[in-house]
C-alpha positions in Angstrom: -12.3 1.4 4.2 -10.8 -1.5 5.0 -8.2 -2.9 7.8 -4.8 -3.2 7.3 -3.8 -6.4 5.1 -1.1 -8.3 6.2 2.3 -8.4 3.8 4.2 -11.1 4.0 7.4 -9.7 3.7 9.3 -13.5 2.4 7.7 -12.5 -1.2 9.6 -10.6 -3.7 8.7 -6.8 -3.7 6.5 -7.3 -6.8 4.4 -9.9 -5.4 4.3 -8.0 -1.8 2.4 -5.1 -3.9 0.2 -7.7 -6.0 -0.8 -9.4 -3.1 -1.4 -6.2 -1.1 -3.8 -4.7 -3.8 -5.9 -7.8 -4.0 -6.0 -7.6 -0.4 -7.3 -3.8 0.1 -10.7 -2.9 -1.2 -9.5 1.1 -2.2 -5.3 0.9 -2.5 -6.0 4.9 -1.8 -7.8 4.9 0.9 -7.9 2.8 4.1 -7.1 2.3 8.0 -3.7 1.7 9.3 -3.6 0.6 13.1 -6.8 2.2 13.5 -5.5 5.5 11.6 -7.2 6.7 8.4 -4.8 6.7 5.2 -5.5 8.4 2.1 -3.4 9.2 -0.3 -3.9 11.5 -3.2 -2.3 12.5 -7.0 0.1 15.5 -6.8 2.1 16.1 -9.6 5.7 15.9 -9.0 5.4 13.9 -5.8 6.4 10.1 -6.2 4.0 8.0 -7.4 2.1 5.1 -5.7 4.1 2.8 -7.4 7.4 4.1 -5.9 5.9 5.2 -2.5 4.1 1.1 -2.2 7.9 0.2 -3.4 9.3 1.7 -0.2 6.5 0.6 2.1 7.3 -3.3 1.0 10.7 -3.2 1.3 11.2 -1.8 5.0 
């Protein structure tokens, strides 16, 4: 697991997500402020895609 990567949040949302990938060794599972994060498939649920969307743009 690795720390939390930092986001600079002056790129577009696209390049927020690229560069947050590239950051993170598992984009599924890390640590968050010292929290474990995983996140898992569940049909019907929004995908990473949307859910890393959100994340960025707050």
């Amino acid at each position: 697991m690795t720390n939390q990567p930092h986001i600079d949040q002056t790129l577009p949302v696209q390049e927020r997500i690229a560069s947050f990938l590239r950051a993170t060794d598992n984009p599924y599972q890390m640590q968050i402020n010292g929290m474990s994060v995983e996140m898992r498939y569940c049909n019907g649920a929004p995908t990473l895609q949307e859910k890393m969307t959100r994340i960025c743009q707050q």
